[in-house]
KOLTIVO-349773 format. One record per residue (C-alpha): residue number from 1; residue in one letter; x, y, z. Coordinates in nm, 2 decimals. Layout:
N
{zati:NUM, seba:A, xx:X, yy:Y, zz:Z} $
...
This chain:
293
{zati:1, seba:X, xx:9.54, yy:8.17, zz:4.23} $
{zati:2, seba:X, xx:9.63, yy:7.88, zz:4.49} $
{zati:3, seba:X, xx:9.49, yy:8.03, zz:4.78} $
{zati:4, seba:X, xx:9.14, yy:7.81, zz:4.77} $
{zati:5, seba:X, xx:9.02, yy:7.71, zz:5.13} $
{zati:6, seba:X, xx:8.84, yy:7.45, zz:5.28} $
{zati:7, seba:X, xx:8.54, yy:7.65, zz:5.35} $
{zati:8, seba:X, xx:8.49, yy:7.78, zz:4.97} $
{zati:9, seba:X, xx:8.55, yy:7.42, zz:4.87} $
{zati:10, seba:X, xx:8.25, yy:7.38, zz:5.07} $
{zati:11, seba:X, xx:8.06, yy:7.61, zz:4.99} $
{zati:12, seba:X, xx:8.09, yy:7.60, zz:4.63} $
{zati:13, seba:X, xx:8.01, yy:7.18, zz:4.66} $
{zati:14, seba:X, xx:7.68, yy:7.30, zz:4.87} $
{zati:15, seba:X, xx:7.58, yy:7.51, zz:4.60} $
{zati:16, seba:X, xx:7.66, yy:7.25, zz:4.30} $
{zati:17, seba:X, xx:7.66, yy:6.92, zz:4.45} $
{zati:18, seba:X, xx:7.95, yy:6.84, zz:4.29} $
{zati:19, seba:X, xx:8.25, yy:6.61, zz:4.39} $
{zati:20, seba:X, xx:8.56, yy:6.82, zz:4.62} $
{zati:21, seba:X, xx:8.80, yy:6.80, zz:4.36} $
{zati:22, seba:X, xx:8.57, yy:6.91, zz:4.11} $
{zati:23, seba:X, xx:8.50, yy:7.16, zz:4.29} $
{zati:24, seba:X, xx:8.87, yy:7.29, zz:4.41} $
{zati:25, seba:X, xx:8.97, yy:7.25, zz:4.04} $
{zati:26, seba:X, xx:8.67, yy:7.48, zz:3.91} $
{zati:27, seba:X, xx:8.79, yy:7.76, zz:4.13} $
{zati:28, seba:X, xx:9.15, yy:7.74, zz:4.10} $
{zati:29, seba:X, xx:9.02, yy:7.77, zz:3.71} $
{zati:30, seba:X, xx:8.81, yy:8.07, zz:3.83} $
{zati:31, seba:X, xx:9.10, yy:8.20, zz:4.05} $
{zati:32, seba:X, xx:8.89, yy:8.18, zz:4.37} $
{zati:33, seba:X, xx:8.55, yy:8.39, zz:4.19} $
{zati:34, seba:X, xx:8.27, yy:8.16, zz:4.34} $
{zati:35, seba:X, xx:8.02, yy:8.30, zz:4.12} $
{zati:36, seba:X, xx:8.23, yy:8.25, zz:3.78} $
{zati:37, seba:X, xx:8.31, yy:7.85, zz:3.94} $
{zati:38, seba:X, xx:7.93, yy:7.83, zz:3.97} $
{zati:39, seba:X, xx:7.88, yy:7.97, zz:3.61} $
{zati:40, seba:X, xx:8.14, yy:7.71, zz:3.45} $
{zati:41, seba:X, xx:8.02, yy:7.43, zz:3.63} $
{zati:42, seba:X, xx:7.64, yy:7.48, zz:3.57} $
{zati:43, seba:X, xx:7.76, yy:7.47, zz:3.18} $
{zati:44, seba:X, xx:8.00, yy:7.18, zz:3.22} $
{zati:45, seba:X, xx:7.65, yy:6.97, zz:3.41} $
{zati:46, seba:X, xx:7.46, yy:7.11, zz:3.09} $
{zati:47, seba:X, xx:7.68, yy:6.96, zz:2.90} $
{zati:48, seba:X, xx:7.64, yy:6.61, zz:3.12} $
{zati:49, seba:X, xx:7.31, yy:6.64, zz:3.13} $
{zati:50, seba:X, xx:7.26, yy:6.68, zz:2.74} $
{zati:51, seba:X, xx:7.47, yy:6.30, zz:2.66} $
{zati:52, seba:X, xx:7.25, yy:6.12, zz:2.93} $
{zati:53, seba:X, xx:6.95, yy:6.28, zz:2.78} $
{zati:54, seba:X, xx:6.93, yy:6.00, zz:2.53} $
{zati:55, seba:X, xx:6.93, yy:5.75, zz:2.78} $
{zati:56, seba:X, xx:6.65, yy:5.60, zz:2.89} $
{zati:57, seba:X, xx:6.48, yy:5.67, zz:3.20} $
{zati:58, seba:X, xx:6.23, yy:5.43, zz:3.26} $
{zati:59, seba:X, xx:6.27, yy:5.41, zz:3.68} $
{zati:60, seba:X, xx:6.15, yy:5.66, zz:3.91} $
{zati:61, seba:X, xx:5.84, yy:5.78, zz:4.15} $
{zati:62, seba:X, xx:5.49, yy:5.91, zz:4.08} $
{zati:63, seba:X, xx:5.38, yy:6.19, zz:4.28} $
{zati:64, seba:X, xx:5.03, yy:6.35, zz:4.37} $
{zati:65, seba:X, xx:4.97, yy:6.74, zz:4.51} $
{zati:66, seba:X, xx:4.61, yy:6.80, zz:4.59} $
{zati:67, seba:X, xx:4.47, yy:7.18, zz:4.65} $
{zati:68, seba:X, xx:4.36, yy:7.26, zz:5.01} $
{zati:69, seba:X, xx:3.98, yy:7.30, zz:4.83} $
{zati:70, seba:X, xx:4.01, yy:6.98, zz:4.68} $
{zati:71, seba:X, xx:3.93, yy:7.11, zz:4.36} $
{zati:72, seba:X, xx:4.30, yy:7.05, zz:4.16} $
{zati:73, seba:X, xx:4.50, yy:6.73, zz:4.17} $
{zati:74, seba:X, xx:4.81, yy:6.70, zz:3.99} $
{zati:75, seba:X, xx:4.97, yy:6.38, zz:3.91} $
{zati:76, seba:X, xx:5.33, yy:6.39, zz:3.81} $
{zati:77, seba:X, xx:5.55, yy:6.12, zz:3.67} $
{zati:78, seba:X, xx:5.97, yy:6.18, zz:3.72} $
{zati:79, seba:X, xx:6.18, yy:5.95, zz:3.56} $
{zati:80, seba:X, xx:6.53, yy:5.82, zz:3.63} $
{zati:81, seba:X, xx:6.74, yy:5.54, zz:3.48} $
{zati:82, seba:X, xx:6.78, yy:5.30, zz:3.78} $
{zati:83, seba:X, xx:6.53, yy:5.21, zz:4.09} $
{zati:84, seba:X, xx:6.84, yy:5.33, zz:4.31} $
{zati:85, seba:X, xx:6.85, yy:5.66, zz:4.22} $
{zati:86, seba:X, xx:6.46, yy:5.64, zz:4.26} $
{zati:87, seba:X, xx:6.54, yy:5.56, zz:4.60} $
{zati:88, seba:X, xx:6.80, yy:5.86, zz:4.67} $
{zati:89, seba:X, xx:6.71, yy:6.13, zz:4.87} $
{zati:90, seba:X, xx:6.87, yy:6.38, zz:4.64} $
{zati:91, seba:X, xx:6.60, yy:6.27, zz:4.39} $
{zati:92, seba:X, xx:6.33, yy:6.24, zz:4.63} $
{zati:93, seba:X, xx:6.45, yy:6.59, zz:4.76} $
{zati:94, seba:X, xx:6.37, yy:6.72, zz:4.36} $
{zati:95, seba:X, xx:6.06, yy:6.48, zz:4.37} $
{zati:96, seba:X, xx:5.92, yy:6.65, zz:4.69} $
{zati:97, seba:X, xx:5.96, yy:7.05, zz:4.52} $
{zati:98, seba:X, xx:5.86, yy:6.94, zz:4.25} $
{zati:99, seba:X, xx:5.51, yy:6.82, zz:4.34} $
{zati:100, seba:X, xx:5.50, yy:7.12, zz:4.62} $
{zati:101, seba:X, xx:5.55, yy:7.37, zz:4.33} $
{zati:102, seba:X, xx:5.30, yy:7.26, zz:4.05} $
{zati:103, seba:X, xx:4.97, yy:7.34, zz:4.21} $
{zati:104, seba:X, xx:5.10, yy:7.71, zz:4.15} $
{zati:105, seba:X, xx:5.30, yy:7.69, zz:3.85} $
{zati:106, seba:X, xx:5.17, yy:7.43, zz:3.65} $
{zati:107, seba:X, xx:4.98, yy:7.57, zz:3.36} $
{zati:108, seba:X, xx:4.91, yy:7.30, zz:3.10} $
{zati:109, seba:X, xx:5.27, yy:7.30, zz:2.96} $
{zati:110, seba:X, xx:5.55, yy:7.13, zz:3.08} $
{zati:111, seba:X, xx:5.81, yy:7.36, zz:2.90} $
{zati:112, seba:X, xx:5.67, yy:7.65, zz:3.10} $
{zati:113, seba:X, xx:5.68, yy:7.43, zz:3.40} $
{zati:114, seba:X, xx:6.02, yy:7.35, zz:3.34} $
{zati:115, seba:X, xx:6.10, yy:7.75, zz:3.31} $
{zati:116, seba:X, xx:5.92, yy:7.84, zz:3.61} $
{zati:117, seba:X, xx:6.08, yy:7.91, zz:3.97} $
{zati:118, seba:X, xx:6.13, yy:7.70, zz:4.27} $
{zati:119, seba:X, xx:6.12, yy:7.85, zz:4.62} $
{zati:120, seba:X, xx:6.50, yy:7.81, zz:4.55} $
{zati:121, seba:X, xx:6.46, yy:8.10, zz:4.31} $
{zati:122, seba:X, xx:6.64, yy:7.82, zz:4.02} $
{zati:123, seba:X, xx:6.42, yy:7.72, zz:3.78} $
{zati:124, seba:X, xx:6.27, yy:7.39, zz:3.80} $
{zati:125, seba:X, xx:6.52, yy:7.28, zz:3.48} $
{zati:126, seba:X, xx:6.83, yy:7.42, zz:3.65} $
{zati:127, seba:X, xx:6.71, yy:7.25, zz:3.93} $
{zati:128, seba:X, xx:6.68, yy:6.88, zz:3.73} $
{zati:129, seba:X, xx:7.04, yy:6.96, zz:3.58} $
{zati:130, seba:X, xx:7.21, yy:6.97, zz:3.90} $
{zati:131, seba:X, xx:7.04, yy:6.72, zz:4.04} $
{zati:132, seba:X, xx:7.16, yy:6.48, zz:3.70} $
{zati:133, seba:X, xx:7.55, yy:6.62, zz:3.77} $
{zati:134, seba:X, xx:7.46, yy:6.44, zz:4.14} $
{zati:135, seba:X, xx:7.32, yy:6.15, zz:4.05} $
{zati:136, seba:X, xx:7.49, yy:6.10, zz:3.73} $
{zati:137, seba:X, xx:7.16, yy:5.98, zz:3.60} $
{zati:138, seba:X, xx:6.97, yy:6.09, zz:3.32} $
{zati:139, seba:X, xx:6.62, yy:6.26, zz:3.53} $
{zati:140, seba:X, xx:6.36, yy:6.44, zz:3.35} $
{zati:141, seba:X, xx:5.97, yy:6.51, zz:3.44} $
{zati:142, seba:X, xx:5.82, yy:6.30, zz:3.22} $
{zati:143, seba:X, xx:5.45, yy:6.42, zz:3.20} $
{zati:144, seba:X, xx:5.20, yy:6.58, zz:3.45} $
{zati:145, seba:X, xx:4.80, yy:6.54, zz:3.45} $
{zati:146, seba:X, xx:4.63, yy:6.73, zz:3.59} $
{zati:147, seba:X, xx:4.28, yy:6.67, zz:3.69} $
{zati:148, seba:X, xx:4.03, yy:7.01, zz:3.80} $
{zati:149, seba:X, xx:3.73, yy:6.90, zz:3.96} $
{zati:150, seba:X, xx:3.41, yy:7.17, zz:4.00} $
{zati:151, seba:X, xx:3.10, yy:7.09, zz:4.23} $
{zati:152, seba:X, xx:3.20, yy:6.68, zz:4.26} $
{zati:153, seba:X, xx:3.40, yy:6.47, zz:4.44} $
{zati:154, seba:X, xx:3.74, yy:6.37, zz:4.42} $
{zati:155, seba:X, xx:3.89, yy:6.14, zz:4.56} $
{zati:156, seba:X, xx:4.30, yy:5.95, zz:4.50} $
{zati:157, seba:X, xx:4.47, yy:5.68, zz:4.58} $
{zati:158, seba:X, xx:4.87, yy:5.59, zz:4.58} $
{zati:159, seba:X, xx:4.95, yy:5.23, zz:4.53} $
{zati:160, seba:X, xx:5.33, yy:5.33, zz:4.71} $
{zati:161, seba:X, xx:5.54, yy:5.54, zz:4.46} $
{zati:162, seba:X, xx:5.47, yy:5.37, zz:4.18} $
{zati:163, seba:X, xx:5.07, yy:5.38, zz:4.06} $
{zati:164, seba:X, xx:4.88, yy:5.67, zz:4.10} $
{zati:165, seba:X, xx:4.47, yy:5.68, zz:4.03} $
{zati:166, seba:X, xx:4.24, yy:6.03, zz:4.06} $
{zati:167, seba:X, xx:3.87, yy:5.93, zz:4.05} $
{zati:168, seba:X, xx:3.60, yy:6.19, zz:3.95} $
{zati:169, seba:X, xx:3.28, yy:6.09, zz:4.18} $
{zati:170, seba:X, xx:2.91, yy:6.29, zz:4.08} $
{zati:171, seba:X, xx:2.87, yy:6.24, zz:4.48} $
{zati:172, seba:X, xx:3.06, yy:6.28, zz:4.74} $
{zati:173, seba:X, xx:3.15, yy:5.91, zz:4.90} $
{zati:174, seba:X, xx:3.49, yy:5.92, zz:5.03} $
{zati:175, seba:X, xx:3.47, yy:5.50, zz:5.12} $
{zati:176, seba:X, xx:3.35, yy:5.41, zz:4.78} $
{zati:177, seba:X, xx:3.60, yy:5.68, zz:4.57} $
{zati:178, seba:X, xx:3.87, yy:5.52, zz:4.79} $
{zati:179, seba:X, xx:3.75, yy:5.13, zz:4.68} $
{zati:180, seba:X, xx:3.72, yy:5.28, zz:4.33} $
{zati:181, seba:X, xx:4.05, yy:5.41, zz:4.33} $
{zati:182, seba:X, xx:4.22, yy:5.08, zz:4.47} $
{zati:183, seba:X, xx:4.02, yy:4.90, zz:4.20} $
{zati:184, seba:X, xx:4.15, yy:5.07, zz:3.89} $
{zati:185, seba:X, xx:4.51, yy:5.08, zz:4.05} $
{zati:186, seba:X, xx:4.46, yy:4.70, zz:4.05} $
{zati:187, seba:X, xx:4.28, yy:4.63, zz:3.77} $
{zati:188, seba:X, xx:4.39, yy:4.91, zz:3.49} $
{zati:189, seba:X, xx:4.08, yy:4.91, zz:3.30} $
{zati:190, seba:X, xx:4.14, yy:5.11, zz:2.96} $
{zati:191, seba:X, xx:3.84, yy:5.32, zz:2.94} $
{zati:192, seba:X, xx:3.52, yy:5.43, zz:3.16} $
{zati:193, seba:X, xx:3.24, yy:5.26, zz:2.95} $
{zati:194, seba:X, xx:3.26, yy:5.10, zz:2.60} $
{zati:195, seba:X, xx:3.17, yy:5.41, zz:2.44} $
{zati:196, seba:X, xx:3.55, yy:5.56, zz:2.54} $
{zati:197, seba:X, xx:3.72, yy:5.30, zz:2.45} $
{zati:198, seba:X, xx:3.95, yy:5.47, zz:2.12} $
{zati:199, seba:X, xx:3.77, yy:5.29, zz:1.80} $
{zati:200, seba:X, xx:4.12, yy:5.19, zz:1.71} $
{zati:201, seba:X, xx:4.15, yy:4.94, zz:1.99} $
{zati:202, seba:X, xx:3.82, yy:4.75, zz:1.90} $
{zati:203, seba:X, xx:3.93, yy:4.75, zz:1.53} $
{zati:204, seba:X, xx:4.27, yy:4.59, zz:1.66} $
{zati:205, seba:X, xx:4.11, yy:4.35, zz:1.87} $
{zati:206, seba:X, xx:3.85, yy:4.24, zz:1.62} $
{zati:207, seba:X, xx:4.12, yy:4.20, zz:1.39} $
{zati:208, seba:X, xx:4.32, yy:3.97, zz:1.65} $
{zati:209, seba:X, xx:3.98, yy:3.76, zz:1.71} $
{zati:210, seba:X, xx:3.91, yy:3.75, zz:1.34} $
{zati:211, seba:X, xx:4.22, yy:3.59, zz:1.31} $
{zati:212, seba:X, xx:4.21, yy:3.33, zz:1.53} $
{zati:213, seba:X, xx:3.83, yy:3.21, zz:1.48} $
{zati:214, seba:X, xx:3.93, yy:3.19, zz:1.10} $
{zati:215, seba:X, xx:4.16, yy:2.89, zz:1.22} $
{zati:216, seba:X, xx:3.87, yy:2.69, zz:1.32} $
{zati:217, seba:X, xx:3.73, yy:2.62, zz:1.03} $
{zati:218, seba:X, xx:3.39, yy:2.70, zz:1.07} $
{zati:219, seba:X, xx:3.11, yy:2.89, zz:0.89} $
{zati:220, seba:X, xx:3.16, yy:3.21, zz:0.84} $
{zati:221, seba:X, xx:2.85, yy:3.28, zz:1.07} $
{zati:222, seba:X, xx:2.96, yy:3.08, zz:1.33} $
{zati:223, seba:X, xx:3.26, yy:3.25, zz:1.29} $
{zati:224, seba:X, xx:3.08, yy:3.61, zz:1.36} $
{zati:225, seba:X, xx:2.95, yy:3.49, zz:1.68} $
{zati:226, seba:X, xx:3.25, yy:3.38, zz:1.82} $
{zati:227, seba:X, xx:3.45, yy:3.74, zz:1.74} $
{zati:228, seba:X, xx:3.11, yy:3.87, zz:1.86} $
{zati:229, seba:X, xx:3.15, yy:3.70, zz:2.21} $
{zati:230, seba:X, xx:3.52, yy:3.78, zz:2.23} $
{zati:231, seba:X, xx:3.47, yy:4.09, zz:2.16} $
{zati:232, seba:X, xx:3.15, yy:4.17, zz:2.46} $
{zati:233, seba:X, xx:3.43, yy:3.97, zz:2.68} $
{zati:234, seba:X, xx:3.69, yy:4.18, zz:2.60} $
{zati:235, seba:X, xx:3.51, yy:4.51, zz:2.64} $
{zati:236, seba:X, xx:3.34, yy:4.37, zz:3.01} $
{zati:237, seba:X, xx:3.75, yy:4.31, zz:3.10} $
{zati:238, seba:X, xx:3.87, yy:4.69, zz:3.01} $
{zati:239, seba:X, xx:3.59, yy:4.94, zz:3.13} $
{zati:240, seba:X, xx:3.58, yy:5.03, zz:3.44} $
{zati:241, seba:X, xx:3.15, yy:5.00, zz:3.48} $
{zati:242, seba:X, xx:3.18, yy:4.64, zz:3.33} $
{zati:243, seba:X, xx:3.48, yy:4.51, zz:3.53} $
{zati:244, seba:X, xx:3.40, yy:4.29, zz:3.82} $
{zati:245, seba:X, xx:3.49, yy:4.45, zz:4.16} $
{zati:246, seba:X, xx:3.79, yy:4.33, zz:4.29} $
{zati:247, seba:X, xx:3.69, yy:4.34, zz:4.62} $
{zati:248, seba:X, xx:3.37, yy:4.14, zz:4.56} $
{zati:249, seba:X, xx:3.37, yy:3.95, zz:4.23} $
{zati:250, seba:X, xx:3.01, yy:3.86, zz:4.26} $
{zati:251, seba:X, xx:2.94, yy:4.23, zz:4.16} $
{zati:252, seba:X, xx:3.03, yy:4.48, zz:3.91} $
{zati:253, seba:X, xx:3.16, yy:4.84, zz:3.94} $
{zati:254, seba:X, xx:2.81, yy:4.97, zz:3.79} $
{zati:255, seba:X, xx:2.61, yy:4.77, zz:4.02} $
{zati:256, seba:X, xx:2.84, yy:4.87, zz:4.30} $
{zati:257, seba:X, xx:2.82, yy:5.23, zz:4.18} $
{zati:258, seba:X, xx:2.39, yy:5.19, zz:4.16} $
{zati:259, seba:X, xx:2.42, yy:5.08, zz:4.50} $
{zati:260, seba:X, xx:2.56, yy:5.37, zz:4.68} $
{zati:261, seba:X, xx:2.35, yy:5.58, zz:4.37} $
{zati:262, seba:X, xx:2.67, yy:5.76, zz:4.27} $
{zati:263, seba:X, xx:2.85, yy:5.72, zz:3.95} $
{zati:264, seba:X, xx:3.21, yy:5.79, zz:3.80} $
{zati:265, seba:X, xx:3.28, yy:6.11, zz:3.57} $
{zati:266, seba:X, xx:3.61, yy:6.04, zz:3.50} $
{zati:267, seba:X, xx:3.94, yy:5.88, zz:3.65} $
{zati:268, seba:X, xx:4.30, yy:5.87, zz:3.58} $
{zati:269, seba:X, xx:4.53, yy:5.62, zz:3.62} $
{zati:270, seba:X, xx:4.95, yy:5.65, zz:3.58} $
{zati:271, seba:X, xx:5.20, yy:5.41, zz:3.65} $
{zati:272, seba:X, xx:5.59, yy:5.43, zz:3.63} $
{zati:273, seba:X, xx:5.76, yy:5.40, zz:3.26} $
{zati:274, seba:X, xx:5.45, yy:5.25, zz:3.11} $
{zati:275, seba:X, xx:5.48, yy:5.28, zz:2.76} $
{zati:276, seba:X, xx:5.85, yy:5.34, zz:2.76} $
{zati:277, seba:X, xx:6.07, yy:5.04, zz:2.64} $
{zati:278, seba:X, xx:6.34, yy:4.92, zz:2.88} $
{zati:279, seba:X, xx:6.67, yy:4.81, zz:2.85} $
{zati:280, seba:X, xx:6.72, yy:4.36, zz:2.89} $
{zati:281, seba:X, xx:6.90, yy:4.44, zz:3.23} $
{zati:282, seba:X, xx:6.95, yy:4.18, zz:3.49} $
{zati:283, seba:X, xx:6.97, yy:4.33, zz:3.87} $
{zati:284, seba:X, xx:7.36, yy:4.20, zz:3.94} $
{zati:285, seba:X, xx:7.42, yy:4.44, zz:3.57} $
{zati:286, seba:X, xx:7.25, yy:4.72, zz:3.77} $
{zati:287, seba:X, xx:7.44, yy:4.70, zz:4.11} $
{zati:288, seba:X, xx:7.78, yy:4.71, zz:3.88} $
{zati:289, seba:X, xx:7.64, yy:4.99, zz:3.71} $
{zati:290, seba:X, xx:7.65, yy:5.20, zz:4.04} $
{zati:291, seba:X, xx:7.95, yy:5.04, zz:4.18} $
{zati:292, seba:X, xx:8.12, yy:5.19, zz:3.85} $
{zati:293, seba:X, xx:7.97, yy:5.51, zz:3.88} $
């Protein structure tokens, strides 16, 4: 069939987002059926989507729905390869449903997130696929946490698109959950008190101070007091209580937190690809990249 027009051209690249003469050549292979073009090319961005999926995705946004009660939060990390495509509003279009959507289908599992609807009526996975035949990007949700809160206060903070922190207050304060918040975003502090920080950590860092002291030479109980100090140092640097308040350094989070008689429960903190090992790119690589693409 060579009859195609201009207007189911269009309509099938509004329904796919793919390029016009993809699109006029998937329904001249359909002989003009929209609904069998549509088939064929969701399978042909499957098949896209399943030789980027290796590559790593390490750019992207972090974004934060709150319940109208106040009592859910849900943090939500979605990843991309390059801080362009972070930047396109086709991806911020999927970032926006995304986060709009999980207060009501976000059960604990990401797979069952991924299977669940959109207001679309797509799935949230067919969703991602189509937007990865747009972009030409590998995109995926990463991971979502999601934080309940029952009879306290919560209060969040969004350092732009990039660091996201939930704090769990035992009283409401919405001033001091805000200077919490801004704290841990710029301080990252591992762990609320020492006793949550994993036993692991203090065995590697002990292990690390061990080390070095050895190299001085000295007495083996001289030694022990100098991991010992390291070690009450290092564990006053990475929980939250013991860290000096950024805002005031003369005081610490705990004294801060006896001042306004209020203390923290619980917080979160997520940032963009941490953890994930990027790829040695310089920026003029990355702008060829896209030129290419």
């Amino acid at each position: 069939m060579s009859n195609i027009t201009a207007q189911m051209v269009k309509e099938l690249r509004d329904r796919t987002g793919a390029g016009m003469m993809e699109c006029k050549k998937a329904l001249l292979e359909a002989s003009g059926d929209m609904e069998k073009a549509v088939e064929e090319m969701r399978k042909a961005g499957q098949a896209k989507a399943d030789k980027k999926s290796s590559r790593i995705a390490a750019e992207g946004v972090l974004t934060l729905s709150v319940s109208e009660d106040n009592k859910i939060a849900n943090m939500i990390e979605i990843n991309c390869e390059t801080d362009f495509v972070a930047k396109d509003e086709n991806f911020l279009e999927f970032v926006k449903t995304i986060s709009e959507v999980s207060l009501q289908n976000y059960n604990g599992s990401l797979d069952d997130f991924n299977d669940s609807k959109c207001t679309s009526g797509k799935t949230i996975e067919e969703t991602r696929l189509e937007l990865v035949s747009k972009v030409g990007e590998n995109v995926k949700i990463r991971r979502i946490q999601s934080i309940a809160n029952d009879g306290n206060y919560m209060g969040h903070y969004m350092h732009g698109a990039k660091i996201g922190v939930v704090v769990i207050l035992e009283k409401e304060n919405e001033n001091l959950a805000k200077d919490i918040c801004m704290h841990i975003a710029a301080m990252k502090p591992l762990a609320l008190n020492s006793s949550e920080i994993p036993q692991e950590d203090l065995d590697k860092e002990r292990e690390i101070f061990s080390a070095q002291a050895k190299e001085s030479g000295k007495p083996d109980d001289i030694i022990q007091k100098m991991v010992d100090g390291k070690m009450k140092k290092y564990i006053s640097e990475v929980t939250l209580v013991d860290q000096s308040f950024v805002k005031d350094s003369e005081i610490s989070i705990n004294k801060l937190l006896e001042k306004h008689d209020n203390s923290v429960l619980l917080f979160y903190r997520l940032e963009v690809g941490e953890g994930i090992e990027k790829k040695d790119e310089n920026f003029a690589d990355e702008v060829m990249a896209q030129i290419k693409k």
